[in-house]
PyMOL CGO cylinders between C-alpha atoms (Angstrom):
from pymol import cmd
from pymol.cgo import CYLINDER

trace = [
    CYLINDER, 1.97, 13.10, -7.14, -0.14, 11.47, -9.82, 0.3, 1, 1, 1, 1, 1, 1,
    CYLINDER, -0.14, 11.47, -9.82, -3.99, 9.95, -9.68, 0.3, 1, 1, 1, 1, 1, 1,
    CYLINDER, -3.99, 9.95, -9.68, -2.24, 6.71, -10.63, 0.3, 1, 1, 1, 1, 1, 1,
    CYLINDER, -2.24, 6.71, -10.63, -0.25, 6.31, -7.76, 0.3, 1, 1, 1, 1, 1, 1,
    CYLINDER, -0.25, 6.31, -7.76, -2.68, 6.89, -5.22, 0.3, 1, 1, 1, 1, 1, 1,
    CYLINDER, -2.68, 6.89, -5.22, -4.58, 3.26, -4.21, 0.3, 1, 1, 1, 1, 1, 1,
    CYLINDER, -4.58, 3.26, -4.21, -8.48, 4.02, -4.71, 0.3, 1, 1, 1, 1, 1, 1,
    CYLINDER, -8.48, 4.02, -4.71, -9.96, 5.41, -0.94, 0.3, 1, 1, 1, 1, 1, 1,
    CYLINDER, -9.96, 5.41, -0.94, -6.57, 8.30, -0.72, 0.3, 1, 1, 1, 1, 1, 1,
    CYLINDER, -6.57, 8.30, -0.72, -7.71, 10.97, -0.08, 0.3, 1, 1, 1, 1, 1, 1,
    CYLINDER, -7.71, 10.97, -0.08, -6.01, 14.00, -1.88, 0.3, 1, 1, 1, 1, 1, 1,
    CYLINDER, -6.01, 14.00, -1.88, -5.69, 18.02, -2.23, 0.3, 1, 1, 1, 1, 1, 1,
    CYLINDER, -5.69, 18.02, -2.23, -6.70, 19.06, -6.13, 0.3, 1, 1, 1, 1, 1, 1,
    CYLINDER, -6.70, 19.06, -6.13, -7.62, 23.03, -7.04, 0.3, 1, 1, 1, 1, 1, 1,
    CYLINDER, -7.62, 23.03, -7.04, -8.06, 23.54, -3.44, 0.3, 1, 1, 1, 1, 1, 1,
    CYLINDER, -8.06, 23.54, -3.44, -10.23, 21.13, -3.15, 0.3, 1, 1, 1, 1, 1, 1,
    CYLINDER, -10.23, 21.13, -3.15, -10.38, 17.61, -1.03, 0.3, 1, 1, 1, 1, 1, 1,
    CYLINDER, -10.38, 17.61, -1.03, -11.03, 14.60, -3.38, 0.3, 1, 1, 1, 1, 1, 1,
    CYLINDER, -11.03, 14.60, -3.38, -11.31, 10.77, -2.48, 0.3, 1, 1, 1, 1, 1, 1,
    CYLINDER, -11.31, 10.77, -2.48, -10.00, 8.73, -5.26, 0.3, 1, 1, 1, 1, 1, 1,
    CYLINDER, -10.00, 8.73, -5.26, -12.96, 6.29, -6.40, 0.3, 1, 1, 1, 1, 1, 1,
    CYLINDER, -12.96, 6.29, -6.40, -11.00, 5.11, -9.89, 0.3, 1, 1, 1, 1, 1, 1,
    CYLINDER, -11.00, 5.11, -9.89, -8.45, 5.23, -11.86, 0.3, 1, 1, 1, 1, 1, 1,
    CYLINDER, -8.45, 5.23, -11.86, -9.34, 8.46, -13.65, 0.3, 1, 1, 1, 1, 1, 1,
    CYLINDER, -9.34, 8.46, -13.65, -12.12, 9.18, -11.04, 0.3, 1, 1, 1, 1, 1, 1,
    CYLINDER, -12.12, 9.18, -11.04, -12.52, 10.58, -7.76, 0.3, 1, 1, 1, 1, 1, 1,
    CYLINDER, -12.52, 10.58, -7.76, -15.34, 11.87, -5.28, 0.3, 1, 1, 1, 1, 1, 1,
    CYLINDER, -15.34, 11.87, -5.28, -15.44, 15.59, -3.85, 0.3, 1, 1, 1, 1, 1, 1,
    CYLINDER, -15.44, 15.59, -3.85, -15.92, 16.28, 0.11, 0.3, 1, 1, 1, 1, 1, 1,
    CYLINDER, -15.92, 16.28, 0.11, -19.17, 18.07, -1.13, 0.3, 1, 1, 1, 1, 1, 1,
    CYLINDER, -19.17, 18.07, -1.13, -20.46, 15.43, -2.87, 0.3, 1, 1, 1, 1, 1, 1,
    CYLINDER, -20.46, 15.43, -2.87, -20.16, 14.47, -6.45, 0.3, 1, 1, 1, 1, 1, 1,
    CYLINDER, -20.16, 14.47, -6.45, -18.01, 12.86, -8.61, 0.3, 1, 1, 1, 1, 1, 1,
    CYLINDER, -18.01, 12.86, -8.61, -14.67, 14.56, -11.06, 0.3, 1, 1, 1, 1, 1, 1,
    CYLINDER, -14.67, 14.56, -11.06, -12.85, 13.07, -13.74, 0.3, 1, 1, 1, 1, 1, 1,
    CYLINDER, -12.85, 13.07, -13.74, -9.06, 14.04, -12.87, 0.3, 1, 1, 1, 1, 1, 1,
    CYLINDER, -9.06, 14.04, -12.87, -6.85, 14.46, -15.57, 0.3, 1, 1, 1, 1, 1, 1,
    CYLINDER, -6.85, 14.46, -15.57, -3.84, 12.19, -15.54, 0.3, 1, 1, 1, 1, 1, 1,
    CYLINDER, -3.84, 12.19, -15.54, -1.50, 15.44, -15.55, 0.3, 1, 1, 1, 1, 1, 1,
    CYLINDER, -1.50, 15.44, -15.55, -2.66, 16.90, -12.76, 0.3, 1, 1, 1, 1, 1, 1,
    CYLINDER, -2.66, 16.90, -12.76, -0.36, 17.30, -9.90, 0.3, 1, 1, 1, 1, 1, 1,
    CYLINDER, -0.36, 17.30, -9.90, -2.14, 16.42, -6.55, 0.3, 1, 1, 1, 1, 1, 1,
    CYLINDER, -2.14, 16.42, -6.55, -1.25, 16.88, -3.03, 0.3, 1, 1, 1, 1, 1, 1,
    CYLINDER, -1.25, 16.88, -3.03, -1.91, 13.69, -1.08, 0.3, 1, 1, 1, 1, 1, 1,
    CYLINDER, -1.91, 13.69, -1.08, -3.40, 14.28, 2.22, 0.3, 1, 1, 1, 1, 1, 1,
    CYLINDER, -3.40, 14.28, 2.22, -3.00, 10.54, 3.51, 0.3, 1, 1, 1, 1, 1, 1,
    CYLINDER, -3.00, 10.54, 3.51, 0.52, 10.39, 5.50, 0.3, 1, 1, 1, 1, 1, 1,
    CYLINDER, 0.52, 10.39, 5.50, 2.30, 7.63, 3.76, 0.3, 1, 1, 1, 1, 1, 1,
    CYLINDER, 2.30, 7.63, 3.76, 4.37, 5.45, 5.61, 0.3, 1, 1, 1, 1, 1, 1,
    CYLINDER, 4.37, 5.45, 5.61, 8.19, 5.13, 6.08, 0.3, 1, 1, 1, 1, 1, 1,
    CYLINDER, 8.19, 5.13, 6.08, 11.14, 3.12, 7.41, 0.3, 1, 1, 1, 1, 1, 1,
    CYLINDER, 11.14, 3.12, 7.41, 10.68, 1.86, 10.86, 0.3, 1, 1, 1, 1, 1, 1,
    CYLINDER, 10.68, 1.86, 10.86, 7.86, 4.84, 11.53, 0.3, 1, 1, 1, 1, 1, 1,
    CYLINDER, 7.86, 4.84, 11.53, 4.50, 4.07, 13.21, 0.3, 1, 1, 1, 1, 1, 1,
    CYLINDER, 4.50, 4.07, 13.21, 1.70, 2.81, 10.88, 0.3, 1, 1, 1, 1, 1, 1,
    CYLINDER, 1.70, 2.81, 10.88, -1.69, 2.28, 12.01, 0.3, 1, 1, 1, 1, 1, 1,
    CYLINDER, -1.69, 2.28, 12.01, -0.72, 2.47, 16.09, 0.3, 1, 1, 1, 1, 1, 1,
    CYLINDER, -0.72, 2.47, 16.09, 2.20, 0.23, 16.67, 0.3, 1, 1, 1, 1, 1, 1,
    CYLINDER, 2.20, 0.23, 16.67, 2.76, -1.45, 13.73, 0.3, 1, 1, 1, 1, 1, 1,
    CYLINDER, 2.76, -1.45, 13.73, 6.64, -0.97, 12.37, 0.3, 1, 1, 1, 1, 1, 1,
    CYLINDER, 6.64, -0.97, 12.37, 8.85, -2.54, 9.58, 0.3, 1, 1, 1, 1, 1, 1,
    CYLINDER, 8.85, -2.54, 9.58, 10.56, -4.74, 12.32, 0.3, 1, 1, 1, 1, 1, 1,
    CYLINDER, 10.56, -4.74, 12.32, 7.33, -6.00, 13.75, 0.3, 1, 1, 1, 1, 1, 1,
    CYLINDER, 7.33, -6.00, 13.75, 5.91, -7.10, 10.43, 0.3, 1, 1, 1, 1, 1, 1,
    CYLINDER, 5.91, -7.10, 10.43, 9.01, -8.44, 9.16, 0.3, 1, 1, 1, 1, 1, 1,
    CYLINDER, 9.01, -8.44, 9.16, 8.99, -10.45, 12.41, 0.3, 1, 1, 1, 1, 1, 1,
    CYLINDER, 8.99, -10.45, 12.41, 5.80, -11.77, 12.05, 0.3, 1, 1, 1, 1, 1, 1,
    CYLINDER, 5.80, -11.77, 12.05, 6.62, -12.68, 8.64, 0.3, 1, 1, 1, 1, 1, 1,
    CYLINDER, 6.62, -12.68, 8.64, 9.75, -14.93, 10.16, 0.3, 1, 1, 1, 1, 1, 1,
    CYLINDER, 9.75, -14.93, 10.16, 7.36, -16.94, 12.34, 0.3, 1, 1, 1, 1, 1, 1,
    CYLINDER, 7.36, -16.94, 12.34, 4.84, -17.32, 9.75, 0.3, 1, 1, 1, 1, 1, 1,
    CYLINDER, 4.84, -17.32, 9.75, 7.23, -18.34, 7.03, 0.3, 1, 1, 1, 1, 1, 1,
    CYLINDER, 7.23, -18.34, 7.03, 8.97, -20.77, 9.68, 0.3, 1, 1, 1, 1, 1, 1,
    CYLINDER, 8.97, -20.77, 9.68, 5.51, -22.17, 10.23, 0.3, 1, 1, 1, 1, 1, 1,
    CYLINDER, 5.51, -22.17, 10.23, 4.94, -22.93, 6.38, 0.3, 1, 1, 1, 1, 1, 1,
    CYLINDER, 4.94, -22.93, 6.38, 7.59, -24.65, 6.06, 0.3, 1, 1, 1, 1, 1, 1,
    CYLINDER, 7.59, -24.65, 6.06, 6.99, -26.93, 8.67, 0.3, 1, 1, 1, 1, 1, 1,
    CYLINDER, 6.99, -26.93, 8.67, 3.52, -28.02, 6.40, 0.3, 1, 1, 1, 1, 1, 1,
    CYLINDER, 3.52, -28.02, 6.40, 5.14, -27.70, 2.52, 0.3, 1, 1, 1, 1, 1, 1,
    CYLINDER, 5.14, -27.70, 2.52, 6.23, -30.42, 1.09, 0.3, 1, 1, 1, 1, 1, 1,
    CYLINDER, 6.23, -30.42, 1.09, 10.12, -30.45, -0.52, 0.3, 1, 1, 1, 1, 1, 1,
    CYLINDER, 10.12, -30.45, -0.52, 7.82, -29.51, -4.34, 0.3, 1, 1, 1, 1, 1, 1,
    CYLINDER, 7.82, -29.51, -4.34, 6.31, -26.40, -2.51, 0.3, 1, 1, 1, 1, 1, 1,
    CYLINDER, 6.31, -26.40, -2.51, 9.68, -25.75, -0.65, 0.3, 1, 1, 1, 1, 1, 1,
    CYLINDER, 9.68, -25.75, -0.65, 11.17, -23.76, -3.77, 0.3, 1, 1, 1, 1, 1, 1,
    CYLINDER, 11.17, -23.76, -3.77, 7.42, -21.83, -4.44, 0.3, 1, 1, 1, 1, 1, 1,
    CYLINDER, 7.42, -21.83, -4.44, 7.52, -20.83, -0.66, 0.3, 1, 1, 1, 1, 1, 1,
    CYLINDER, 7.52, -20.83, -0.66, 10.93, -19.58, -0.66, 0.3, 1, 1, 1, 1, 1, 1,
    CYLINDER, 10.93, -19.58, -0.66, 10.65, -17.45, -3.76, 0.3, 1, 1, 1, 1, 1, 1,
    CYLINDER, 10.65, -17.45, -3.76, 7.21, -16.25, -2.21, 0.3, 1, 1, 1, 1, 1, 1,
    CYLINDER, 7.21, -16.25, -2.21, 9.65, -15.18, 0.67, 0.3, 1, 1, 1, 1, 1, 1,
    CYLINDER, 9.65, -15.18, 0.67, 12.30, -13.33, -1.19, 0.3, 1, 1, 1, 1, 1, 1,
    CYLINDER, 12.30, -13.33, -1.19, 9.44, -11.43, -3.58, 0.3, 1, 1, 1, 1, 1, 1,
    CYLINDER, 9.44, -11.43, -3.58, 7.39, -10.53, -0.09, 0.3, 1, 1, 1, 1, 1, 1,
    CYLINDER, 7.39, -10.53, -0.09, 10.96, -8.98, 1.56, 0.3, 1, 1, 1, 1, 1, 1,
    CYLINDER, 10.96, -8.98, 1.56, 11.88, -7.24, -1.49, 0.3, 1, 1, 1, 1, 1, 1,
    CYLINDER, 11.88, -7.24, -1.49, 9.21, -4.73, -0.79, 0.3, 1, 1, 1, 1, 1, 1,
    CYLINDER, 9.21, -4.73, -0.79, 10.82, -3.32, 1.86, 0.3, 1, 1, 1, 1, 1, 1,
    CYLINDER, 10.82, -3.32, 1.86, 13.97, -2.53, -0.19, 0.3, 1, 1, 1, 1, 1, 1,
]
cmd.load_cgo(trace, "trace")
């Protein structure tokens, strides 16, 4: 994995060494100090990420945010008017495509 696609705060394995990424070329050592990382560098990252349906932060899952989602979305709609209708609902579809 690159720098660039860890968000800043991942931690990370580089040289043997743990790193916290501060910036986008940038990151902080566990013994203090700051490293430019090179943007070929091949890192390992030590954050799990998450996956389908898998446990993320305790109990939060795909279905239970998608849920949430539903009722929220439901909600809005009660309070948009017919302009804001078409905004909301391509809100909706952009917000669901991340979990294709």
């Amino acid at each position: 994995m690159k720098l660039q696609h860890l968000a800043i705060g991942a931690r990370f394995e580089y040289e043997g060494k743990t790193f916290v990424k501060t910036g986008p070329l940038t990151a902080s050592s566990e013994n203090g100090g700051q490293q430019i990382i090179p943007r070929y560098a091949v890192l390992k990252p030590l954050d799990a990420p998450a996956s389908d349906n898998k446990v993320i932060r305790g109990k939060l899952t795909e279905a239970t945010v998608r849920a949430a989602f539903d009722t929220f979305y439901r909600h809005c709609q009660r309070l948009v008017d017919e302009k804001g209708q078409a905004e909301l609902d391509t809100a909706r579809k952009r917000f669901l495509a991340t979990f294709d």
